[in-house]
C-alpha positions in Angstrom: -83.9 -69.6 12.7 -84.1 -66.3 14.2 -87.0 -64.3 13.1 -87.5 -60.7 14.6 -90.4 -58.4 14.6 -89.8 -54.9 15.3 -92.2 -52.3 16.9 -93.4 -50.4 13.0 -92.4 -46.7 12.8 -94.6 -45.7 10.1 -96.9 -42.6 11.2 -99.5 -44.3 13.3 -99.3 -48.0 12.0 -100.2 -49.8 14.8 -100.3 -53.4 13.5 -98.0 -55.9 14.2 -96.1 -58.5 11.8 -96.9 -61.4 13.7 -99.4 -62.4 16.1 -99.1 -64.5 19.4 -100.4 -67.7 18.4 -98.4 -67.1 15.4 -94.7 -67.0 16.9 -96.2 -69.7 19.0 -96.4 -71.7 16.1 -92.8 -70.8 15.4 -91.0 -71.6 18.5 -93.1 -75.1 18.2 -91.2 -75.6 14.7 -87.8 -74.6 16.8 -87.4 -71.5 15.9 -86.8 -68.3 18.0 -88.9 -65.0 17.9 -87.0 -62.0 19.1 -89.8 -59.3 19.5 -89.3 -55.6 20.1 -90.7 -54.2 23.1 -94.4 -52.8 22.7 -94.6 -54.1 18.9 -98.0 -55.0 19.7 -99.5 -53.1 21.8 -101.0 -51.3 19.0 -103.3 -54.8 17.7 -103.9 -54.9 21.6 -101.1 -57.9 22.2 -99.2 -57.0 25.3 -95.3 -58.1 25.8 -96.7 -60.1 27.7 -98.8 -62.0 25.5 -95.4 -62.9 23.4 -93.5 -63.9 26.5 -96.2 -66.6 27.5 -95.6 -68.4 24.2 -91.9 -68.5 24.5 -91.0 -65.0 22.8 -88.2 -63.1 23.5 -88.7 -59.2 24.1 -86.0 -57.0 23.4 -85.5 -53.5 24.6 -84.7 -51.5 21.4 -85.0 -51.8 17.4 -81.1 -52.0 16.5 -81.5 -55.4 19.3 -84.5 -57.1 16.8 -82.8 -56.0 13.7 -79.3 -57.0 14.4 -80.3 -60.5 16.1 -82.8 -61.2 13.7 -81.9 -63.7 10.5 -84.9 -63.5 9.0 -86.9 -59.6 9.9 -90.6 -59.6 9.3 -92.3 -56.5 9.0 -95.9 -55.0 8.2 -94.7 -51.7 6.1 -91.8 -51.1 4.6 -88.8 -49.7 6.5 -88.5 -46.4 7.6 -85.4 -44.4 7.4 -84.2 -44.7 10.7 -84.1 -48.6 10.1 -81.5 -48.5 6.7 -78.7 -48.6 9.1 -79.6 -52.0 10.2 -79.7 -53.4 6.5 -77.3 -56.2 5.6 -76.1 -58.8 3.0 -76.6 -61.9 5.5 -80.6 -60.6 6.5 -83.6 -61.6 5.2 -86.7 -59.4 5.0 -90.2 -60.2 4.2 -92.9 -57.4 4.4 -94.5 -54.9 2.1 -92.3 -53.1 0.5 -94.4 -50.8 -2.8 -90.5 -50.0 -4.2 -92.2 -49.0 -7.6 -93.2 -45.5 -5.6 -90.6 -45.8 -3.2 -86.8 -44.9 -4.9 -85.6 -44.0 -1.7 -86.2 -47.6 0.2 -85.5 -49.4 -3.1 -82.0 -47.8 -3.3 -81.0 -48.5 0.0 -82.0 -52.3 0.0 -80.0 -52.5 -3.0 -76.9 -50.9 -1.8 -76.9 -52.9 1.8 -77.0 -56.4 -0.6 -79.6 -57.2 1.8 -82.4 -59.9 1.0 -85.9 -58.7 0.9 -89.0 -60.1 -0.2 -92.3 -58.1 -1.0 -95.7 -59.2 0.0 -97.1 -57.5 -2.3 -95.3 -59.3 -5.1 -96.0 -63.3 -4.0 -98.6 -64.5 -6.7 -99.6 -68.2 -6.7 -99.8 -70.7 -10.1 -103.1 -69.3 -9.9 -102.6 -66.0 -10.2 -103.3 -64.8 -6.8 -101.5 -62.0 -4.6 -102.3 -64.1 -1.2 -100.5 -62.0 0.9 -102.2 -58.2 -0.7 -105.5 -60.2 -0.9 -106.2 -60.1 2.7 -104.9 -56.0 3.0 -106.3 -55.4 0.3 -109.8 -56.4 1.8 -109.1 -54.4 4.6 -108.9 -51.5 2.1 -111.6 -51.5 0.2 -113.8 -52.0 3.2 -112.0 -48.5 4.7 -112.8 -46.9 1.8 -115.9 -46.8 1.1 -116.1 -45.7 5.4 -113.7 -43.0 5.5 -114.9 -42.2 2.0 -118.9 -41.0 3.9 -117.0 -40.0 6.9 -115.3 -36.9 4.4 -118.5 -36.4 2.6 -120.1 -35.3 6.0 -120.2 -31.4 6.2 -118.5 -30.9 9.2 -115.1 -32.4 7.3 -115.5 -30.2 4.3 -118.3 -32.9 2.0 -120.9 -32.0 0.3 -123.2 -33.1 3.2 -124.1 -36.8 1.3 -125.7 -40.1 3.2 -124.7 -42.6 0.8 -127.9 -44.5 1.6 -129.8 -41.6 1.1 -133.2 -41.1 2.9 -137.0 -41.1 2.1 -137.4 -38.5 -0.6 -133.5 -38.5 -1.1 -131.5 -40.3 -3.3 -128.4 -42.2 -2.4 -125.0 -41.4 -3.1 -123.2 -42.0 -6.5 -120.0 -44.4 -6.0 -117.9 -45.4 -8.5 -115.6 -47.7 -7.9 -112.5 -48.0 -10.6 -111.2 -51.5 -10.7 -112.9 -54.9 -9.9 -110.2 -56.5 -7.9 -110.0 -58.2 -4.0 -110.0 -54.4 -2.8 -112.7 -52.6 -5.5 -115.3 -56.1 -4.6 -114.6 -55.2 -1.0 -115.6 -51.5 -1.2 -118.4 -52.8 -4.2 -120.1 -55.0 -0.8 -119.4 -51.9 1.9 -121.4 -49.5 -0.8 -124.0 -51.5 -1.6 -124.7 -52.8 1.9 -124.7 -49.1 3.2 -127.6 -48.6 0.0 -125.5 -46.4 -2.2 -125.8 -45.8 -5.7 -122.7 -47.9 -7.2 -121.0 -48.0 -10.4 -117.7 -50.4 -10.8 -115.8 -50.0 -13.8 -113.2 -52.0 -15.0 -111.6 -53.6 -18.2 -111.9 -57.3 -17.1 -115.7 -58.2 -18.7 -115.2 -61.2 -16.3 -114.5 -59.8 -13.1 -118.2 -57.0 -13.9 -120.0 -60.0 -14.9 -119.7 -62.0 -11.8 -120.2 -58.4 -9.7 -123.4 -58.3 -11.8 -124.3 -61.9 -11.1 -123.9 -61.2 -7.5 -125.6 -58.0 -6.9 -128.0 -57.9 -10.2 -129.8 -54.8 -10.7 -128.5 -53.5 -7.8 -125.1 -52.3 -9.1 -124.6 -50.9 -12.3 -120.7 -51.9 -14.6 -119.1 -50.7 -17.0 -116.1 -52.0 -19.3 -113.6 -49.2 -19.1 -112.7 -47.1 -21.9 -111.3 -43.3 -21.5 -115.1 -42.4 -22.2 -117.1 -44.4 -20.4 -114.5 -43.9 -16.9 -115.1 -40.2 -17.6 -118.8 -40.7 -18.1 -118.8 -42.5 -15.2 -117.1 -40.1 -12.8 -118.9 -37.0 -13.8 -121.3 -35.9 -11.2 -119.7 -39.0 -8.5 -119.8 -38.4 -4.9 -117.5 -40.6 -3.9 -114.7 -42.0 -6.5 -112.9 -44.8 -5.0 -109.2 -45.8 -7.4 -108.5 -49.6 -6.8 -106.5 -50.2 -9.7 -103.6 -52.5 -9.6 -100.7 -53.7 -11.7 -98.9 -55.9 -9.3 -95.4 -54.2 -8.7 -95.4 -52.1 -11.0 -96.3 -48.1 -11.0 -100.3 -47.5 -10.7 -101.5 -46.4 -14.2 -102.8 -42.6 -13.7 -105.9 -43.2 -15.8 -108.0 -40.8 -13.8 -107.3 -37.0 -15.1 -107.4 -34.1 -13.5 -110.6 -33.2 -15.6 -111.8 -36.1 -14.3 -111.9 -35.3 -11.0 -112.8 -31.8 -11.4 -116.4 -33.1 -13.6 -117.2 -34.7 -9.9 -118.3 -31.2 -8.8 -116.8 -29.5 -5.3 -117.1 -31.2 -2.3 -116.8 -34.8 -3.4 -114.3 -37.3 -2.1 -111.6 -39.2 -3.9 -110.1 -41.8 -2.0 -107.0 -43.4 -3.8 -106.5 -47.2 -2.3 -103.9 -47.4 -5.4 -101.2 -44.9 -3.5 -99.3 -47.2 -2.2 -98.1 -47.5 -5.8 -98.2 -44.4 -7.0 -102.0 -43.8 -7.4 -104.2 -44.0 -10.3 -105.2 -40.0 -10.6 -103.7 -37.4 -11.9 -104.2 -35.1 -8.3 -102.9 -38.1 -6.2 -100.3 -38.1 -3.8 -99.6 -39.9 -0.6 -100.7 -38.5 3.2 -100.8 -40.1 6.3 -103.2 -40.7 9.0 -102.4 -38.0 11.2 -103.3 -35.5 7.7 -105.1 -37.3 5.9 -106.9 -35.6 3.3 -106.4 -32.5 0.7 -108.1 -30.6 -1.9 -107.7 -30.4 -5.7 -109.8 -29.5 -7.9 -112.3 -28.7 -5.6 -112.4 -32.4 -4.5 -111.1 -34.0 -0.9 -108.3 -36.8 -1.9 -107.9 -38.8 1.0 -104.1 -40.9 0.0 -103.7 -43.2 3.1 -101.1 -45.7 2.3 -101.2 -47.7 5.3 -105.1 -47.6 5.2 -105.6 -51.1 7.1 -103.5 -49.8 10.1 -107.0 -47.8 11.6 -108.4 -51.8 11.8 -104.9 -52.9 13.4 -106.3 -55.9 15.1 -108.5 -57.0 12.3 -105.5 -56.4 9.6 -102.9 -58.5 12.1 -104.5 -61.3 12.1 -105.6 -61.3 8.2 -102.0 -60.5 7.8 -100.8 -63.5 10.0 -103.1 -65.9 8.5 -101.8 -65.1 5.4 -97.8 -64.9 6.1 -97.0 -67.3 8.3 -97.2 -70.5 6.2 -94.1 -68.6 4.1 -92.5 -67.0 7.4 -92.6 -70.9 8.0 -91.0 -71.9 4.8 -88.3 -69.6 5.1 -87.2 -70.6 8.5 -87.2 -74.3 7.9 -85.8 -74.5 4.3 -83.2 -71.4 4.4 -83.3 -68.8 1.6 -81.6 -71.1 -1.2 -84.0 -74.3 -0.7 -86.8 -72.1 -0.5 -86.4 -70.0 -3.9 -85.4 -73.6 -5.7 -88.6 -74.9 -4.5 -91.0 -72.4 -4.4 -92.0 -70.3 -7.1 -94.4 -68.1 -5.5 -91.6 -67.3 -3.2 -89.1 -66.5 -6.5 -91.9 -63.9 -7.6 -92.0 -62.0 -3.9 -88.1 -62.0 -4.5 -87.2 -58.4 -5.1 -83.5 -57.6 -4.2 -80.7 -60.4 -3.6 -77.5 -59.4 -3.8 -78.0 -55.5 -4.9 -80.1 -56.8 -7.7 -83.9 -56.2 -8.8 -85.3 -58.9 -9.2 -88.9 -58.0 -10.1 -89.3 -56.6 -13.5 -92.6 -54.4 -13.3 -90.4 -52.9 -10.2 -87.4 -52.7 -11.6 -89.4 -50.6 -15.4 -91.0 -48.8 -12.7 -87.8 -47.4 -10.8 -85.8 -47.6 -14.5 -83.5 -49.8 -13.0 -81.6 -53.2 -14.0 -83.6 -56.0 -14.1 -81.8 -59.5 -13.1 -83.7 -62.8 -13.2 -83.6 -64.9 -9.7 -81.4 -67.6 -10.7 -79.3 -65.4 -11.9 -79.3 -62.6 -8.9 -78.9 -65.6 -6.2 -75.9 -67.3 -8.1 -73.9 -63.3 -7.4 
């Protein structure tokens, strides 16, 4: 199969879909990688790199999207790349349609093929492919979360380790998933003050069992999460429904209770976000007031670690970019059922139902979308 990985056009994303010893693998199995010129320059792999395991580099985007049979991507396409959409092309990346009408309408009317990272989830349960980015995110969080609280970019001036005869910080972190137990460790290790709330009794118990008196939970409740955030210098929203439209559980008097100067940052806006004052930026403006409180809304947080997130990303893709390209799209779905629950369009069908309630759009079961 040819599998192409384009150079990513979202504002400052600089990782890559694949790595080197990736597409390596790849070629080994048979397959070709068509990849577009400077693609990953950005994780610090050179053309060159590609080229000495067998890649081929093409000059321009419309060359690795109109080669390509199946097109693997980081974020999900950019406007400039609907016209390159069609019924015979396969695309894997992370698409967040729930928040994204736009994207999810124009996939729908090319008949195109296109699964979601974001919506792969194991027998177990897992999201394998958001576990890794998620990661990532929580991590960032809880960095660019002190970086905003400095004074010099508009903070209230807090250390969240505080300092001999100052106390630390107060973080709450909403949600006790793979990206709230990342930003739980960053807090903690940098000797903040930390609260996680969430409504899994589960997930806070092993959190406490972990950490013990160091870290404080609490089961969430509409009092106890505005409890929690009253006074908090730095709220960090990890909440996740997986394809579906972030719940918006914080409210604006929420936010406002954590006093000027604090920092919000939203990890939950690539779906929508989970506050009331949310809405997405981008790394080049990252950050705006409401309520008297910085929100930074990032949605492409992991691409400031692009090297890091590529090869989390790659570790975690390329045993399905693998699948794909050996067993076709038809053999793969009939086989694979973590693959049927990444399915999202086929055939100008939805095919995930938390996206398809989110967008208020016509759901259609797999077997029934493929068979069109």
């Amino acid at each position: 199969m040819r599998i192409g990985v384009p150079r990513e056009r979202k504002t400052l994303e600089k990782r890559v879909a694949i790595t080197p010893h990736g597409a390596r693998e790849l070629i080994e199995l048979g397959h070709s990688v068509l990849i577009e010129t400077g693609a990953g320059v950005g994780s610090s792999f050179e053309d060159s790199a590609y080229e000495q395991v067998g890649c081929q580099i093409v000059p321009t985007l419309a060359d690795v999207w109109n080669k390509a049979e199946l097109l693997v991507k980081v974020k999900e396409p950019e406007e400039i790349e609907f016209q390159y959409f069609r019924p015979d092309l396969i695309l894997f990346d992370f698409l967040h349609l729930a928040s994204l009408p736009k994207v999810a309408d124009a996939l729908l009317s090319s008949h195109i093929t296109a699964f979601a990272y974001e919506n792969l989830k194991t027998s177990e349960g897992r999201l394998p492919l958001l576990e890794p980015m998620s990661e990532v995110a929580g991590k960032l969080s809880v960095l660019n979360g002190s970086y905003y609280l400095l004074s010099q970019n508009g903070g209230r001036g807090v250390l969240l380790g505080g300092a001999t005869g100052s106390p630390a910080a107060k973080v709450v972190i909403i949600g006790a998933g793979i990206a709230g137990q990342a930003a739980c460790s960053t807090a903690v290790g940098m000797g903040a003050h930390v609260t996680v709330v969430d409504i899994s009794k589960e997930k806070l118990a092993t959190l406490t069992k972990r950490y013990g008196d160091v870290l404080h939970t609490v089961v969430s409740t509409p009092e106890s999460l505005a409890a929690s955030c009253n006074g908090a210098d730095l709220l960090i929203g990890a909440v996740l429904v997986p394809g579906a439209a972030t719940p918006r559980i914080i409210t604006r008097e929420m936010i406002s209770s954590m006093g000027r100067q604090g920092v919000f940052v939203d990890i939950s806006i690539d779906q929508g976000g989970c506050a009331e004052t949310s809405k997405p930026t981008s790394l080049d403006n990252p950050v705006y007031e409401a309520e008297g409180v910085i929100h930074y809304g990032v949605c492409n947080m992991p691409a400031q670690t692009p090297r890091t997130s590529t090869f989390a990303l790659t570790t975690a893709t390329l045993p399905y970019i693998k699948e794909i390209a050996k067993n076709g799209l038809a053999k793969t779905l009939s086989s694979n059922a973590a693959m049927q629950s990444a399915l999202t369009c086929c055939n100008g069908l939805l095919t995930n139902r938390p996206t398809a309630d989110a967008l208020h759009k016509e759901f259609t079961p797999v077997e029934q979308a493929v068979r069109v």
